[in-house]
VOBAMAR-976665 format. One line per field, with one value per residue (C-alpha): residue in three letters; x, y, z. Coordinates in steps of 0.05 Angstrom, whole numbers, plus 5000, padded with zeros to 4 digits. Example, Ala and Ser with C-alpha at 12.3 -4.5 7.8 and 13.67 -1.06 7.14 Angstrom:
r	c(ALA, SER)
east	c(5246, 5273)
north	c(4910, 4979)
up	c(5156, 5143)
//
This chain:
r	c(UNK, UNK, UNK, UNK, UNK, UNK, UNK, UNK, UNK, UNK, UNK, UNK, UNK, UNK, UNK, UNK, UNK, UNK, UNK, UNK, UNK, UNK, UNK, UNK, UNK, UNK, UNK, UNK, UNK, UNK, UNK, UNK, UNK, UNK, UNK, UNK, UNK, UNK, UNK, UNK, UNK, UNK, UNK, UNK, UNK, UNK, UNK, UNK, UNK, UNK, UNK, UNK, UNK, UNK, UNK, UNK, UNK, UNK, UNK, UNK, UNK, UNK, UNK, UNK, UNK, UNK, UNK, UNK, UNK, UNK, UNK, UNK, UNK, UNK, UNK, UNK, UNK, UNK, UNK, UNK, UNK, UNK, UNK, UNK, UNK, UNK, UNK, UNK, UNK, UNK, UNK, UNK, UNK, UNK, UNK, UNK, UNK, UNK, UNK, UNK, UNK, UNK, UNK, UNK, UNK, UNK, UNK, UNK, UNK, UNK, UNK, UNK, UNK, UNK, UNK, UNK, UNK, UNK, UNK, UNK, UNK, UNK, UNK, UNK, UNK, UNK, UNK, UNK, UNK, UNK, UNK, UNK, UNK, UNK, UNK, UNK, UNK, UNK, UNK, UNK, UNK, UNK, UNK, UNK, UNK, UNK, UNK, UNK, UNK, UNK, UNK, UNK, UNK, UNK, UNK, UNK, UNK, UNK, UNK, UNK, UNK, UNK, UNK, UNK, UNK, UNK, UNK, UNK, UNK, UNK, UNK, UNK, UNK, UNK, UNK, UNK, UNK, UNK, UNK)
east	c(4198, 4227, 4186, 4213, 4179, 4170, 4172, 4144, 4127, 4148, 4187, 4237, 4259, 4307, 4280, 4204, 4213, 4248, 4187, 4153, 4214, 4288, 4327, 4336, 4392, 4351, 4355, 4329, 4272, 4232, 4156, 4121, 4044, 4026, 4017, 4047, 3998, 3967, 3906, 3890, 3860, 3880, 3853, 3909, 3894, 3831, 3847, 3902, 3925, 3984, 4022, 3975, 3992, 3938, 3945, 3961, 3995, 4032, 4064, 4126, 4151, 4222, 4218, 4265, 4268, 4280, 4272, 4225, 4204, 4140, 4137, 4157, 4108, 4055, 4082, 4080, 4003, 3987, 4032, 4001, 3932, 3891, 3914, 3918, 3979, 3986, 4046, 4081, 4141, 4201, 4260, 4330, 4329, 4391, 4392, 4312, 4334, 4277, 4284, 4227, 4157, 4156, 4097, 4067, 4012, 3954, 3881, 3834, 3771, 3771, 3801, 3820, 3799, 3748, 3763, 3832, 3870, 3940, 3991, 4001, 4061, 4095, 4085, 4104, 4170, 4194, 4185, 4212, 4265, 4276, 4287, 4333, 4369, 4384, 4407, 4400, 4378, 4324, 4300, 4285, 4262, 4202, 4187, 4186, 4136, 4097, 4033, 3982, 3914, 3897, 3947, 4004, 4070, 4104, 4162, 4111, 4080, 4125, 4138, 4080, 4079, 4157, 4125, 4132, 4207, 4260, 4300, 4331, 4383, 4331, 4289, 4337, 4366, 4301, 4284, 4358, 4339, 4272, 4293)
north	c(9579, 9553, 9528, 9498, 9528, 9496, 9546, 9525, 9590, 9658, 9643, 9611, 9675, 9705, 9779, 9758, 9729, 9797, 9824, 9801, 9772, 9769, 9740, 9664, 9602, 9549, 9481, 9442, 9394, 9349, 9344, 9276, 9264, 9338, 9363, 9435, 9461, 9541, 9537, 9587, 9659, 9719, 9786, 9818, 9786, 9745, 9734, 9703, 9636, 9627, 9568, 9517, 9446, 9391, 9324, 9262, 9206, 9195, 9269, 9310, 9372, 9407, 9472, 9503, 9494, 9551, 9565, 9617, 9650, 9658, 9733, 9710, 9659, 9705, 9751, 9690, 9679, 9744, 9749, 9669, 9702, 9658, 9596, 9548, 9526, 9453, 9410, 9356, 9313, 9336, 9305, 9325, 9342, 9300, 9241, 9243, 9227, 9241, 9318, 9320, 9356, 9429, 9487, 9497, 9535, 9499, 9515, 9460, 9512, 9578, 9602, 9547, 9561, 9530, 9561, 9533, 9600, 9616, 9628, 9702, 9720, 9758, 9717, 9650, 9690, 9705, 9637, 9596, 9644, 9636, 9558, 9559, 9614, 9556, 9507, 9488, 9425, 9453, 9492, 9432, 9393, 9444, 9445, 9375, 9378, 9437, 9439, 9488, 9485, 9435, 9386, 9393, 9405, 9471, 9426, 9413, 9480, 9523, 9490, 9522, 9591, 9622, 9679, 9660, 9624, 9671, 9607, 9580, 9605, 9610, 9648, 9700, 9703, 9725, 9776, 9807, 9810, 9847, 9907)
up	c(7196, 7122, 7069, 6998, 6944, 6873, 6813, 6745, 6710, 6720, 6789, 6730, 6727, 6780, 6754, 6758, 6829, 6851, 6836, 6902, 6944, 6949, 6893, 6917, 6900, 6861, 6869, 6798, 6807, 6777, 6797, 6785, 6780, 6747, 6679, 6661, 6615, 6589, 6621, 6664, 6638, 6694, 6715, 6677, 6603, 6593, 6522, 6537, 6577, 6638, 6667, 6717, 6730, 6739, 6758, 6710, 6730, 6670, 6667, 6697, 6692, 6713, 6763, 6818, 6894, 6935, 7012, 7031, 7103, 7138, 7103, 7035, 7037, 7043, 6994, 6943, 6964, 6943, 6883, 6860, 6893, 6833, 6853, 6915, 6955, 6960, 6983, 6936, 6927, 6894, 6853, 6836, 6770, 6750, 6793, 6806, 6881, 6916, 6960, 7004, 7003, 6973, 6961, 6901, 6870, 6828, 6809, 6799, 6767, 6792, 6731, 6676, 6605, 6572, 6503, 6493, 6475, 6463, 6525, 6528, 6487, 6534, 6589, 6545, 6519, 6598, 6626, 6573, 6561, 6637, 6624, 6580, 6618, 6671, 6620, 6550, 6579, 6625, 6569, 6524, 6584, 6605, 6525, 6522, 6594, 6577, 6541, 6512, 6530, 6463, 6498, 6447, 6474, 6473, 6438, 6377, 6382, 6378, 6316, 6279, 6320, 6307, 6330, 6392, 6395, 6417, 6433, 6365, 6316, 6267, 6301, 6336, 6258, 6229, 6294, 6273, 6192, 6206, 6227)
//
């Protein structure tokens, strides 16, 4: 059996998604009624905060369709194995046609973060990167429809933490000059 699949985080990335199934085409889609946001703390980095989504009705947030089999299905389970799998719309990204009903992964508690921490660097780096990897306009659409735990957008945010922006000129200038 096939199954669309909506990635919003590290399944961005063509090399992250390797990592548990084959490489895949994407499709890019738009996902209405959710809120991308750093909530979540893992096994792997407590200190630290990864991509969820949560309902609002007044939020959206780009991704990527891909087909997946019965096998690769389960493989995402257990890759995604802190969140549940839950069905929703989806939208073309461009003409916001909507595509049908897709997978996705959310958690409602099990693991969302009461202390409002940063997104793990590393992590934050690889899926953003992976955004603007797709498109200059993807990129700024998933900062524009990404927030941190404290609600402000990654758009805003990253603003006040360079640290963390291996996106702009600026940025990739200073990285080159520090050496």
């Amino acid at each position: 059996m096939k199954y669309n699949f909506v990635g919003y985080g590290s399944l961005l990335s063509h090399e992250s998604l390797k990592q548990s199934i084959e490489d895949k085409n994407f499709r890019l889609v738009k996902v209405k009624g959710y809120k991308r946001i750093f909530n979540l703390s893992t096994k792997k980095d407590e200190n630290a905060d990864v991509l969820n989504i949560k309902k609002s009705k007044t939020h959206h947030f780009n991704g990527v369709l891909f087909s997946i089999n019965d096998k690769e299905l389960k493989e995402i389970k257990e890759r995604e194995d802190d969140y549940n799998l839950e069905k929703v719309d989806v939208y073309d990204f461009k003409t916001n046609k909507k595509l049908g009903k897709a997978f996705f992964v959310i958690d409602y508690i099990v693991s969302i973060d009461k202390k409002k921490k940063f997104p793990s660097k590393s992590y934050f780096i690889m899926c953003r990167q992976a955004a603007y990897n797709i498109s200059r306009e993807f990129g700024e659409y998933w900062d524009k429809t990404t927030y941190i735990s404290d609600n402000e957008s990654v758009y805003q945010w990253i603003k006040k933490h360079p640290d963390y922006d291996t996106i702009t000129k600026k940025s990739i200038f200073r990285r080159i000059f520090r050496r």
